[in-house]
VOPAGU-2260 file (C-alpha; in pm, 1 decimal, decimal comma):
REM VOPAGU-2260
SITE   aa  ch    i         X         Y         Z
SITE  UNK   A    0    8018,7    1683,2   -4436,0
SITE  UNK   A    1    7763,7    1536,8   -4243,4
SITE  UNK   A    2    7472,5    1686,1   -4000,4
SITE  UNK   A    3    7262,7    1398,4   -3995,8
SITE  UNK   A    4    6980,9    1484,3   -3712,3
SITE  UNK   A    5    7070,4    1886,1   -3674,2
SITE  UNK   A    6    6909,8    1890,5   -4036,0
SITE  UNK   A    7    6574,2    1877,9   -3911,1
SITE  UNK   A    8    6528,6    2154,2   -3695,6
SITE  UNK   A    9    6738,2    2437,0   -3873,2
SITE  UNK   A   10    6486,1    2690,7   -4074,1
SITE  UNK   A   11    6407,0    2622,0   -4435,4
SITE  UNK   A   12    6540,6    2875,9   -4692,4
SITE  UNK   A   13    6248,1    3016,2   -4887,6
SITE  UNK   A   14    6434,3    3190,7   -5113,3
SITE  UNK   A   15    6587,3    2843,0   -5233,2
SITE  UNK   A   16    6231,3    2681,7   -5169,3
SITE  UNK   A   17    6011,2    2938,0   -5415,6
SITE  UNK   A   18    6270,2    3085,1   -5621,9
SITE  UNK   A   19    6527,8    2804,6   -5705,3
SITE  UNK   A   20    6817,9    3085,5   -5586,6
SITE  UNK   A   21    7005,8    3082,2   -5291,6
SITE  UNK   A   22    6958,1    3420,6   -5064,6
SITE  UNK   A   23    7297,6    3599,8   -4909,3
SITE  UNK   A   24    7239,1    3395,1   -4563,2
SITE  UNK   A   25    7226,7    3075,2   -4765,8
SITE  UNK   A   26    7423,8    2789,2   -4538,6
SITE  UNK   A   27    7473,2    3020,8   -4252,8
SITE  UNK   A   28    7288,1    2814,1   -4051,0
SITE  UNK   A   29    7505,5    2502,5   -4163,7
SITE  UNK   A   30    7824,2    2680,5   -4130,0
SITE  UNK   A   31    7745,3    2788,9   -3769,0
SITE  UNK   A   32    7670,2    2379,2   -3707,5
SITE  UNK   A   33    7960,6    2249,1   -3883,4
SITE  UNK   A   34    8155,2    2553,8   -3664,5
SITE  UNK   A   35    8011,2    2423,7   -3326,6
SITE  UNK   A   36    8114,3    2118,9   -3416,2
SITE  UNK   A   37    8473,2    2175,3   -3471,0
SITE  UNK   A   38    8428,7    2103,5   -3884,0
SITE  UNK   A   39    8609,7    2462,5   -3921,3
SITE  UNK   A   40    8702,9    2367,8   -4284,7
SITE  UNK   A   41    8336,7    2246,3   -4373,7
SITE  UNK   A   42    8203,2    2534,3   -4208,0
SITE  UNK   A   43    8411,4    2774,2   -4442,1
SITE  UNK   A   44    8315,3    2609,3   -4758,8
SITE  UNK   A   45    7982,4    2643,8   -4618,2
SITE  UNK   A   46    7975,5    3047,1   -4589,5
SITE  UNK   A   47    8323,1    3173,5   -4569,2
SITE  UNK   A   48    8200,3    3497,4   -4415,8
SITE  UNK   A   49    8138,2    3295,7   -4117,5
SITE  UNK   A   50    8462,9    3380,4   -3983,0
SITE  UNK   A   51    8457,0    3748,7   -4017,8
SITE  UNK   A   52    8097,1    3737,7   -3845,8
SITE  UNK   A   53    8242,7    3545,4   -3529,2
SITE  UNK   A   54    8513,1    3789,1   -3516,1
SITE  UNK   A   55    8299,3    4102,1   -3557,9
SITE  UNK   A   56    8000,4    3990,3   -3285,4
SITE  UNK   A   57    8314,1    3943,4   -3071,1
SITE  UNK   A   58    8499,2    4268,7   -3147,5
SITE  UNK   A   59    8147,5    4416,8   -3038,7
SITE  UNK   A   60    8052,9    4206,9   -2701,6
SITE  UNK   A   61    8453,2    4298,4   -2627,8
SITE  UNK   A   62    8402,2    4690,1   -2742,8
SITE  UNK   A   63    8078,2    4696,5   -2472,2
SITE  UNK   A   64    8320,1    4650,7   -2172,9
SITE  UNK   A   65    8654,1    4752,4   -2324,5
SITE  UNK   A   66    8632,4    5114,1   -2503,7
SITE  UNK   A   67    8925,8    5054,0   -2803,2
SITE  UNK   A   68    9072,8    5323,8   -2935,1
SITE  UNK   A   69    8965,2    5364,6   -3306,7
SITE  UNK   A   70    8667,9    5147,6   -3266,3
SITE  UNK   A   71    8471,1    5311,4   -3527,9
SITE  UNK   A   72    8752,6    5285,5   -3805,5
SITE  UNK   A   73    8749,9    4856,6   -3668,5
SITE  UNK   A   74    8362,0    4873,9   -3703,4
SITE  UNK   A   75    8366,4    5011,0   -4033,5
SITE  UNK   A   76    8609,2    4759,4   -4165,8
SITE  UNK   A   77    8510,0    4433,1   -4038,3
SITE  UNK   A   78    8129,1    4558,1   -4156,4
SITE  UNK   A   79    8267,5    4600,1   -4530,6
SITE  UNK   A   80    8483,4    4317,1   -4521,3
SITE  UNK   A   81    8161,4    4131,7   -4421,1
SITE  UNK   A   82    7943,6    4269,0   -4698,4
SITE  UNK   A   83    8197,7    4181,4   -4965,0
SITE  UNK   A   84    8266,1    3827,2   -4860,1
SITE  UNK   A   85    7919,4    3766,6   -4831,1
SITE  UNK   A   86    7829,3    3945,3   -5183,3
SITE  UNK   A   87    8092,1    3727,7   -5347,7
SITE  UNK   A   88    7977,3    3439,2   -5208,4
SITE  UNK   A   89    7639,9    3523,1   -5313,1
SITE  UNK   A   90    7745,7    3537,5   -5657,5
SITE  UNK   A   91    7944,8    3243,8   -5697,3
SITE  UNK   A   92    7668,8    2995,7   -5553,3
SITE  UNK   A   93    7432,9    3200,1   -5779,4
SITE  UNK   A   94    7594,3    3317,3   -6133,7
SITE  UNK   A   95    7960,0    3178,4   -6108,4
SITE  UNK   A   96    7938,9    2779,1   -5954,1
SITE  UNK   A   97    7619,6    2689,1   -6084,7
């Protein structure tokens, strides 16, 4: 799990800098690197919500030229599903893993 040279330029987390605690966006930026780089697995250990992001940004750019039945109901769930994972992966780097 290497990034060597992407490092550099991704932003600095200043939760993790001033507080010693990781934030809820903590290695979303290294996720979406390991991601574009085809590291899928590395990219879920990462942030596992990662996934559930990709797939709700594309449920919406596909919503805003398709209009899908039940759209809210899909909305609603891929929004909670994406609060939880990201909550529980807040909580494990924080309380649970440390």
């Amino acid at each position: 799990m290497s990034l060597e040279g992407i490092e550099e330029y991704m932003l600095p987390c200043f939760s993790k800098k001033y507080l010693d605690m990781n934030c809820l966006g903590c290695g979303a930026q290294r996720a979406t690197a390991f991601f574009m780089r085809g590291d899928f697995i590395a990219a879920f250990k990462m942030y596992p919500a990662i996934y559930s992001l990709i797939l709700f940004v594309l449920f919406l750019i596909f919503n805003s030229f398709y209009k899908i039945k039940y759209a809210e109901s899909f909305k609603v769930i891929l929004v909670v599903t994406n609060i939880l994972l990201i909550l529980i992966n807040y909580l494990l780097k924080n309380f649970i893993l440390t």
